[in-house]
N, C-alpha and C positions, 0 to 999 in steps of 0.2 A: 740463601736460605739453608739452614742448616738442617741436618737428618730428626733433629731434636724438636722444632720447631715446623717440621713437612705436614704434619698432621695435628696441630696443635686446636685445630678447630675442631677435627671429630674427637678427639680427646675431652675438650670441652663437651661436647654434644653429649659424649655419651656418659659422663659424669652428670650434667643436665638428668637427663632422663632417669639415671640411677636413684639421681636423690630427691627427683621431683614426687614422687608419692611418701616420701620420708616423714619425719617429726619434722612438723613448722618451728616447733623450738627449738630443733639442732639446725637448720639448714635455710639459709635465706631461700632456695629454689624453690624447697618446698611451701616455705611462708606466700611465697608469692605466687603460687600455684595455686594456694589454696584460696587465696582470694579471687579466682577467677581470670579468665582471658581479656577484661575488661582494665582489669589492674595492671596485667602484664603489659598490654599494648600501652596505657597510659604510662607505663615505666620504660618502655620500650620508647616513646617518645619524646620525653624529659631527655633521656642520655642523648637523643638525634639533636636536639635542642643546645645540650650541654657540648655535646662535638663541635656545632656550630660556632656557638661562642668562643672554646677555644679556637675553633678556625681565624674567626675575627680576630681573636685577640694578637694573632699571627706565633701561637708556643707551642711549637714543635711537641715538646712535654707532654702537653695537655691533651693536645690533640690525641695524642696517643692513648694515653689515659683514656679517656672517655671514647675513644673509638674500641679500646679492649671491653670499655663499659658497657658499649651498645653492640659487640657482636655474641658478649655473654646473653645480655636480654632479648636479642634477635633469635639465639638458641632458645631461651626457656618460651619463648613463642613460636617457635616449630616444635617443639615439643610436643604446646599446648596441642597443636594443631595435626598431628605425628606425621611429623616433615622431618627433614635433617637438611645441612647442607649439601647431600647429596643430587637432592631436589632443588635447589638453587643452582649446583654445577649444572646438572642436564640442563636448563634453561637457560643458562649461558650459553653453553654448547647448541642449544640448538637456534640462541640467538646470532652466533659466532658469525663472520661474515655479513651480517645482516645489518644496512642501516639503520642508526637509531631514530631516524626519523620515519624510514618505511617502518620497523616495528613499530614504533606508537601509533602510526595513524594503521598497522592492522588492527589494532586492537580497538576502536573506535568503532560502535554501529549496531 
């Protein structure tokens, strides 16, 4: 990983945020903001959708592509929600060590 690319997700994020209360007509974040958390998640799930299929289709490319596609809208919905991926690292961290099977079934009940 290079120095350019270490932070290329909070760079994202906080460009997100910048331009999420913006003109809906200069800035897709904010067009899609302004439609609600209801749009974002359905957009947010189209690209898990679209990752997928490039998975199957086995192209490298693509995968990629649409994995940049869905950690952009993964952003504008922590946003929506005033999260960052900072909030996702602590929950890693504090998953770290921890089976994925013990965590799922804590969270069950």
């Amino acid at each position: 990983m290079t120095d350019a690319s270490a932070d290329v997700f909070d760079r994202l994020h906080a460009t997100v945020v910048a331009n999420r209360l913006g003109d809906p007509a200069q800035s897709h974040t904010a067009r899609l903001t302004a439609k609600g958390r209801a749009k974002i998640a359905q957009k947010l799930g189209e690209e898990a959708v679209e990752t997928v299929i490039a998975a199957m289709q086995d192209d490298p490319a693509a995968i990629t592509a649409e994995a940049a596609d869905l950690v952009y809208h993964l952003s504008v919905l922590l946003a929506d929600a005033g999260l960052s991926f900072d909030d996702i690292r602590a929950e890693l961290v504090r998953r770290e060590g921890v089976s994925g099977l013990a965590e799922k079934a804590s969270r069950k009940g």
